[in-house]
N, CA, C and O atoms as CSV, one atom per row, in Angstrom:
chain,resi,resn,atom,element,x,y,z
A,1,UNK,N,N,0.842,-1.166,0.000
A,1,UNK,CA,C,0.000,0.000,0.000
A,1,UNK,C,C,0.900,1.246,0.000
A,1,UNK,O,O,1.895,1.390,0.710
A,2,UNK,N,N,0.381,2.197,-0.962
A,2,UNK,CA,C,1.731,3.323,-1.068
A,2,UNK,C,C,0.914,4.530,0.286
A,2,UNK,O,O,-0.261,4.822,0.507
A,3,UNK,N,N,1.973,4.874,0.810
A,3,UNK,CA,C,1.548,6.046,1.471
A,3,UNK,C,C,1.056,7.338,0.893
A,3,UNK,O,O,1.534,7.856,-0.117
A,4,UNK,N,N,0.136,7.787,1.554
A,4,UNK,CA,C,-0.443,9.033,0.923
A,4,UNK,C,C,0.256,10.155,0.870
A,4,UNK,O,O,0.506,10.725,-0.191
A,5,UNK,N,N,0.749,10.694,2.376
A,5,UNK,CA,C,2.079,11.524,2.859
A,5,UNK,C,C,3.164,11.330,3.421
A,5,UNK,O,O,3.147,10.172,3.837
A,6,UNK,N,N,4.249,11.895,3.706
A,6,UNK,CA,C,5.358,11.147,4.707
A,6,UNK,C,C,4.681,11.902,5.950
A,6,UNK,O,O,4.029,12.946,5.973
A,7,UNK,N,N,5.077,10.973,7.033
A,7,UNK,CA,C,4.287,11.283,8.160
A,7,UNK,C,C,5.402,12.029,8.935
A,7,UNK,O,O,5.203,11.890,10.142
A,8,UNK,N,N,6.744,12.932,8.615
A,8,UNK,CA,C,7.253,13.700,9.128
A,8,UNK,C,C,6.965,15.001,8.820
A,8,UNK,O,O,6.823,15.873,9.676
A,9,UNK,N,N,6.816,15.281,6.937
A,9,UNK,CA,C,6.904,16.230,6.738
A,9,UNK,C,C,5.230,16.787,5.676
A,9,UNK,O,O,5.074,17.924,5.229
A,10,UNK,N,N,4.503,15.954,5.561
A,10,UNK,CA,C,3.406,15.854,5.169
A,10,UNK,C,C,3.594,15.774,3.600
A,10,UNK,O,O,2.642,15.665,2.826
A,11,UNK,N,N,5.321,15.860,3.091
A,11,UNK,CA,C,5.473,15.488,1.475
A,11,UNK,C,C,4.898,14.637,1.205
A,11,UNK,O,O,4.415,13.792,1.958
A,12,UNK,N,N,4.806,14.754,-0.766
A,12,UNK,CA,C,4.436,13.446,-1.526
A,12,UNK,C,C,5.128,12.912,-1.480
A,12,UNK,O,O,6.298,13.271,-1.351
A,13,UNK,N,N,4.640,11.583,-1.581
A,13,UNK,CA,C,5.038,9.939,-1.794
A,13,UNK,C,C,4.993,9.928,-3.000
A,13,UNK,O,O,4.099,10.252,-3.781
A,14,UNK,N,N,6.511,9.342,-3.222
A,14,UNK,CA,C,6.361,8.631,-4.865
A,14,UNK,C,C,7.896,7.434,-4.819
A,14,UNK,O,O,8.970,7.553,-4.228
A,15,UNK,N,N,7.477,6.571,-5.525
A,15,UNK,CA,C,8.171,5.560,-6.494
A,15,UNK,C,C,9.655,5.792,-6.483
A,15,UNK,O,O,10.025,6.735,-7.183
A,16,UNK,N,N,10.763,4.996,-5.706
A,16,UNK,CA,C,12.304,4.916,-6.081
A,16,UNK,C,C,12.824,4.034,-5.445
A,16,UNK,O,O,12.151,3.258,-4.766
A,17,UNK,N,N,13.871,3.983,-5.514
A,17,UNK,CA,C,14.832,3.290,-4.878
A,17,UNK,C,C,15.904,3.927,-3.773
A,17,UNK,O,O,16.093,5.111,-4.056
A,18,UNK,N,N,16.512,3.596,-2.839
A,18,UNK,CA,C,17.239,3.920,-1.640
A,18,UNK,C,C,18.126,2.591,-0.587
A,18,UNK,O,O,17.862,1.408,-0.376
A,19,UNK,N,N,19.068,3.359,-0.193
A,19,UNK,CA,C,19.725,2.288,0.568
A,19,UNK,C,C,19.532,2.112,2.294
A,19,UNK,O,O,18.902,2.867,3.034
A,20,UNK,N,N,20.123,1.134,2.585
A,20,UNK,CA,C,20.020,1.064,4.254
A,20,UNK,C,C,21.141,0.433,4.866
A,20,UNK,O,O,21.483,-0.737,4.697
A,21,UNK,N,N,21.619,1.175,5.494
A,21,UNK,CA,C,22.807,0.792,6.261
A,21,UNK,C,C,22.654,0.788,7.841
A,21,UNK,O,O,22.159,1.579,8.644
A,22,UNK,N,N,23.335,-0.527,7.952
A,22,UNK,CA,C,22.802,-0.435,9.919
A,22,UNK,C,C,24.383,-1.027,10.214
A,22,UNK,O,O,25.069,-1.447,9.282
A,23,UNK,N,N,24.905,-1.004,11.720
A,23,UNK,CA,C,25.856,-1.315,12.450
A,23,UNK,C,C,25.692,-2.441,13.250
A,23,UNK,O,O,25.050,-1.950,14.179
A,24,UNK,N,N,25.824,-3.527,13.501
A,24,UNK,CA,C,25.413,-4.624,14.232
A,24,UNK,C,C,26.609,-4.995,14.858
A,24,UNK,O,O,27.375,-5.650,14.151
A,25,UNK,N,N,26.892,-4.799,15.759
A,25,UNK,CA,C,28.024,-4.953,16.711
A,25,UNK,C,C,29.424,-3.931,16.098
A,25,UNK,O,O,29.386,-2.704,16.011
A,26,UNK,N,N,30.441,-4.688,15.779
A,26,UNK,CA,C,31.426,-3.869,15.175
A,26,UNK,C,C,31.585,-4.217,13.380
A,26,UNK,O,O,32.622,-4.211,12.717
A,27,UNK,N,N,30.244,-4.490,12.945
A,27,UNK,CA,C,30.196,-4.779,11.739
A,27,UNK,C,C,29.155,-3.421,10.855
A,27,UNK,O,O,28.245,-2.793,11.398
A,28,UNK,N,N,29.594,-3.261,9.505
A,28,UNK,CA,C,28.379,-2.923,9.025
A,28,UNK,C,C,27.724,-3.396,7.568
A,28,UNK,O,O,28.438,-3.693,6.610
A,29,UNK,N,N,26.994,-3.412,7.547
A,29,UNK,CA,C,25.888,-3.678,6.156
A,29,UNK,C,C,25.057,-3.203,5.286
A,29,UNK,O,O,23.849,-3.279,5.511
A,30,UNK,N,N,25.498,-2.673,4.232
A,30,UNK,CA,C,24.336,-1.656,3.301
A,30,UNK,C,C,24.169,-2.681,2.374
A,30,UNK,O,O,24.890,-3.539,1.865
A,31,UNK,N,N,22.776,-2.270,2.295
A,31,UNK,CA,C,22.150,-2.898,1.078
A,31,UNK,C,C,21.332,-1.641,0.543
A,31,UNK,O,O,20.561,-0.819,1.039
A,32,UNK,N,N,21.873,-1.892,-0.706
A,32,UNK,CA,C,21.548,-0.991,-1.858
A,32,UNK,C,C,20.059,-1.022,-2.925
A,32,UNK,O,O,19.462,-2.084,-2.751
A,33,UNK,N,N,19.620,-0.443,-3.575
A,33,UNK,CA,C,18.858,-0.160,-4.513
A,33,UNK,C,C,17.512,-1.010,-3.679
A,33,UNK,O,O,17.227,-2.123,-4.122
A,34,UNK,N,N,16.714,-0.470,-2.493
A,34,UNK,CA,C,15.787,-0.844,-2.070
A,34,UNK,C,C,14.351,-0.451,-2.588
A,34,UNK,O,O,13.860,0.560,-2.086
A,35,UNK,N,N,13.782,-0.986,-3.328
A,35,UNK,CA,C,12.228,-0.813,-4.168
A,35,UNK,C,C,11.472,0.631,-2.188
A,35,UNK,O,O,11.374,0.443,-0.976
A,36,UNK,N,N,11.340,1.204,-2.656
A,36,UNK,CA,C,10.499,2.360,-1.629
A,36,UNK,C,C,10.098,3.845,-1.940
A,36,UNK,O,O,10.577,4.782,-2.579
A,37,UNK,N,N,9.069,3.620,-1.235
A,37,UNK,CA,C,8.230,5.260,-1.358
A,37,UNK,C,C,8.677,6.505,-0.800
A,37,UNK,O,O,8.179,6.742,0.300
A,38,UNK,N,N,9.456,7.351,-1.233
A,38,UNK,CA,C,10.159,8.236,-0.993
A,38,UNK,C,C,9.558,9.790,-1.288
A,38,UNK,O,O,9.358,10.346,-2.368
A,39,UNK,N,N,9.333,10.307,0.190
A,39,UNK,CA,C,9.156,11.718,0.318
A,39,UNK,C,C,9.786,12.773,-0.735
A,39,UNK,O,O,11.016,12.804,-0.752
A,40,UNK,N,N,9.026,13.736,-1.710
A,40,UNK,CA,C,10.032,14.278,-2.079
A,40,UNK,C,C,10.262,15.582,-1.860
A,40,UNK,O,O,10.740,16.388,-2.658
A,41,UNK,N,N,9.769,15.841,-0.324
A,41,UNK,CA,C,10.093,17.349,-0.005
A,41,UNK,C,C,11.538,16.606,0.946
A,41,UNK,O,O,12.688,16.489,0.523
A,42,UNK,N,N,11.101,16.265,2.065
A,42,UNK,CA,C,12.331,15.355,2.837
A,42,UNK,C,C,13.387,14.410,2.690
A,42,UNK,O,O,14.495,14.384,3.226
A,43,UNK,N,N,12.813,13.582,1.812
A,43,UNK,CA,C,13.641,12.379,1.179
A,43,UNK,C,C,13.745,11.334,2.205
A,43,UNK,O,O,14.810,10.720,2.249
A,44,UNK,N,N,12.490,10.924,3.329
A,44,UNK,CA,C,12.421,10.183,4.172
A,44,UNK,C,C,11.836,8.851,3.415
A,44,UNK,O,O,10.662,9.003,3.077
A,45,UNK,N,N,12.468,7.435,3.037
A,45,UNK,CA,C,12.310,6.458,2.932
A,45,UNK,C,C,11.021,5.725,3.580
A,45,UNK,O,O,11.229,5.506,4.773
A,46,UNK,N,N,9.896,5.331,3.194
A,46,UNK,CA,C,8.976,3.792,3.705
A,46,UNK,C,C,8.759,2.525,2.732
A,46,UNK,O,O,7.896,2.147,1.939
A,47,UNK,N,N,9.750,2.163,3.119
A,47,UNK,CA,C,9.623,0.305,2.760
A,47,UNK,C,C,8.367,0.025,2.643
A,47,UNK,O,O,7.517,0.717,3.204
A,48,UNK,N,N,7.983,-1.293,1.713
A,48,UNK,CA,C,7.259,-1.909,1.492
A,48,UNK,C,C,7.009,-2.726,2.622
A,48,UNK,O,O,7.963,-2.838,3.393
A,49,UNK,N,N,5.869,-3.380,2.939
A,49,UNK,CA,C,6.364,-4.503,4.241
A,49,UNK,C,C,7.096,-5.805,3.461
A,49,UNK,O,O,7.904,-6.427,4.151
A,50,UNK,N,N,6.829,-6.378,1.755
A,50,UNK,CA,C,7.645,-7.140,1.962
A,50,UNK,C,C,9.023,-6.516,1.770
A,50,UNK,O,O,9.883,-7.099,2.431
A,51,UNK,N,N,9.471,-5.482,1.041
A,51,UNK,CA,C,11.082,-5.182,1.909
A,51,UNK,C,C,11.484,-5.305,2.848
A,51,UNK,O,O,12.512,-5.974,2.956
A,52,UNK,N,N,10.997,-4.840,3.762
A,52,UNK,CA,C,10.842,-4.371,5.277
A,52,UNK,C,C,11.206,-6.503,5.733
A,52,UNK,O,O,12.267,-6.896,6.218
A,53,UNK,N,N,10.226,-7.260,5.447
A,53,UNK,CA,C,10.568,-8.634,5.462
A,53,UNK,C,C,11.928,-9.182,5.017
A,53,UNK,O,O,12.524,-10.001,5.717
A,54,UNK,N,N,12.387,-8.766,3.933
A,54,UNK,CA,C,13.686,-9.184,3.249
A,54,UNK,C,C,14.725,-8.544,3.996
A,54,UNK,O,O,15.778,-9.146,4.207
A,55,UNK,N,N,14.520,-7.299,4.448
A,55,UNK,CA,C,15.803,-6.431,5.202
A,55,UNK,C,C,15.873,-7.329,6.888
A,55,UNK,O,O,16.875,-7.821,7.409
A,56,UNK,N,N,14.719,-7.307,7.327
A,56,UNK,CA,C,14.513,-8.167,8.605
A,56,UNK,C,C,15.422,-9.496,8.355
A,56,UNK,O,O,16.232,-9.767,9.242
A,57,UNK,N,N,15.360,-10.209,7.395
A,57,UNK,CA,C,15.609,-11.561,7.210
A,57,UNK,C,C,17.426,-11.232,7.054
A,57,UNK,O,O,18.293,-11.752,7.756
A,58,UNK,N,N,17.644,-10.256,5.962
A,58,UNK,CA,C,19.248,-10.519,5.726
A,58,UNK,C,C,19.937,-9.630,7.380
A,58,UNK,O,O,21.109,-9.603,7.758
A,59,UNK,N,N,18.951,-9.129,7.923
A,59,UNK,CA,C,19.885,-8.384,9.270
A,59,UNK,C,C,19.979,-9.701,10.148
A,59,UNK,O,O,20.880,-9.573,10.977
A,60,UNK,N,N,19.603,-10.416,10.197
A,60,UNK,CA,C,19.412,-11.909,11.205
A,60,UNK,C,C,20.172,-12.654,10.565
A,60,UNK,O,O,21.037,-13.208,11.243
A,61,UNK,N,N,20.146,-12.995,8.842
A,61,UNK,CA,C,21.367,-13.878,8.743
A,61,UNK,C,C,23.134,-13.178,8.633
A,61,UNK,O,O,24.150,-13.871,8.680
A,62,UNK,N,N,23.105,-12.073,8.521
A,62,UNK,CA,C,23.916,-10.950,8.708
A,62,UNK,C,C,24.776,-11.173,9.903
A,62,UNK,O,O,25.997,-11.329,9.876
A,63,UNK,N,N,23.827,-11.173,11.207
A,63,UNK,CA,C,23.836,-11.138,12.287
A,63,UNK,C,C,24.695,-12.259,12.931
A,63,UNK,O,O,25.630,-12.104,13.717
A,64,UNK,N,N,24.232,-13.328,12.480
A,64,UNK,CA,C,24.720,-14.256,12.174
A,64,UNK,C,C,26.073,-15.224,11.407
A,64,UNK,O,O,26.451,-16.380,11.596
A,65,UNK,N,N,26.583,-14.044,10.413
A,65,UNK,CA,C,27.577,-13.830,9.917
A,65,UNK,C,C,27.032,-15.989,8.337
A,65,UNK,O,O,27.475,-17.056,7.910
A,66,UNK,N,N,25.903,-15.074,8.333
A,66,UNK,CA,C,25.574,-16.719,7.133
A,66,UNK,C,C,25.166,-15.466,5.664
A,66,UNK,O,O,24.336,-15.814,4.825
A,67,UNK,N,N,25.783,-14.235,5.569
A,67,UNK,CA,C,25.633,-13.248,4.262
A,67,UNK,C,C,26.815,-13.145,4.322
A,67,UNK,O,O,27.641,-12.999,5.223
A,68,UNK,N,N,26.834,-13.281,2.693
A,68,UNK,CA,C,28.559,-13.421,1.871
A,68,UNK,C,C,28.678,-11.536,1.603
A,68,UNK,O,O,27.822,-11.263,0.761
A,69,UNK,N,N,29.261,-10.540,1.940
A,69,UNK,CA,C,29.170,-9.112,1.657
A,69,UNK,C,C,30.397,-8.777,0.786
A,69,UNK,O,O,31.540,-9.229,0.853
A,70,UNK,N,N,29.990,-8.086,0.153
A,70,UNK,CA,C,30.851,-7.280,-0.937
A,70,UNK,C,C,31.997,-6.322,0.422
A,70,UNK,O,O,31.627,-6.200,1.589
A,71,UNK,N,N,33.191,-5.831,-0.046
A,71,UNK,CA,C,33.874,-5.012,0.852
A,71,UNK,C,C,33.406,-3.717,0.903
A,71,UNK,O,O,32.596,-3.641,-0.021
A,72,UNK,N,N,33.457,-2.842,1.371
A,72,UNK,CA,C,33.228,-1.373,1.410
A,72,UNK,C,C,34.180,-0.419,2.359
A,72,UNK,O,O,34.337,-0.598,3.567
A,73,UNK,N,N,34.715,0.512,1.665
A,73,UNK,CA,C,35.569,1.410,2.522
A,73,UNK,C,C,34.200,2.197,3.283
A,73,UNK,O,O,33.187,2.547,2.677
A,74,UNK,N,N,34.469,2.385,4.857
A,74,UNK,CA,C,33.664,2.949,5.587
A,74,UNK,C,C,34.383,3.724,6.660
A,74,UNK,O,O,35.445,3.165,6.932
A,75,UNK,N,N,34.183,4.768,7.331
A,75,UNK,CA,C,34.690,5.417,8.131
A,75,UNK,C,C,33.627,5.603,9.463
A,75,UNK,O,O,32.407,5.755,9.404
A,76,UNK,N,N,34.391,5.548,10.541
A,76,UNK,CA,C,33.047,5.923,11.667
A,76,UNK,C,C,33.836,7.152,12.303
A,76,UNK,O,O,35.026,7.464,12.337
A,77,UNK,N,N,32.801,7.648,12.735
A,77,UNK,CA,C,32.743,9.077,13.899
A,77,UNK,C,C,31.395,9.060,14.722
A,77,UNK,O,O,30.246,9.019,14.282
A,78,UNK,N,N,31.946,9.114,16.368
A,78,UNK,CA,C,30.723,9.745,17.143
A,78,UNK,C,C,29.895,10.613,16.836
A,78,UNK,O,O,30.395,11.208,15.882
A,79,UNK,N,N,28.668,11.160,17.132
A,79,UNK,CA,C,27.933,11.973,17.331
A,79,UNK,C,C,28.460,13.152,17.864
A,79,UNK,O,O,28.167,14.229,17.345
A,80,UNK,N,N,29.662,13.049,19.437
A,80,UNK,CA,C,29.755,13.861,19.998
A,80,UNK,C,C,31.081,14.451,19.134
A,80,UNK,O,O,31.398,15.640,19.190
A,81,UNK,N,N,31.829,13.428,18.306
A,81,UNK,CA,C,32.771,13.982,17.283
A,81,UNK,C,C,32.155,14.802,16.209
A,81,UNK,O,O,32.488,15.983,16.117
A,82,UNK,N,N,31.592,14.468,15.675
A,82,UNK,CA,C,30.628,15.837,14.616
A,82,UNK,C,C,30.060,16.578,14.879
A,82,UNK,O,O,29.295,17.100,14.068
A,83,UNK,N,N,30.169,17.008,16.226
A,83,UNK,CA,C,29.553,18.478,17.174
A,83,UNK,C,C,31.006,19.104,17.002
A,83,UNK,O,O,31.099,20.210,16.469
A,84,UNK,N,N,32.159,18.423,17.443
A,84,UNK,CA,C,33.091,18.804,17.513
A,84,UNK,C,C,33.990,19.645,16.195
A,84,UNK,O,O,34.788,20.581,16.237
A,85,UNK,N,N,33.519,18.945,15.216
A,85,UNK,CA,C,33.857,19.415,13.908
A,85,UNK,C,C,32.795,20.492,12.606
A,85,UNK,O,O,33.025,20.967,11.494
A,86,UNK,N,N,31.671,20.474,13.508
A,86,UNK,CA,C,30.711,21.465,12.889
A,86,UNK,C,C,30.985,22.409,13.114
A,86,UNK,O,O,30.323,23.360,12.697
């Protein structure tokens, strides 16, 4: 079911693709080109529920360390480090 508005910013919903990246211990995982309805005043992402199912499923086998991942150069910084540098 497509959303009518984004429920942050009351933008239209429309049709694209987007990624999701999460941190699961000292690991991380993006998965790319996700089918979703994307705000286009905000650019706030809502998954499909079956995405939303498939992302659930690869964060558990992820989790698990049973997903084969491509490499990715990634960098981390605190929160309280990008106060520091703003």
């Amino acid at each position: 079911m497509k959303p009518d508005k984004c429920s942050l910013c009351k933008g239209k919903m429309k049709k694209g693709k987007t990624d999701f990246t999460i941190k699961i211990d000292h690991k991380i995982m993006s998965i790319t080109d996700i089918p979703a309805y994307i705000c286009d005043n905000c650019g706030e992402a809502y998954f499909t529920p079956d995405a939303s199912k498939l992302i659930d499923k690869a964060m558990i086998k992820f989790s698990k360390q049973k997903v084969a991942l491509y490499p990715i150069s990634a960098g981390e910084i605190s929160f309280k480090e990008v106060g520091q540098i703003v």
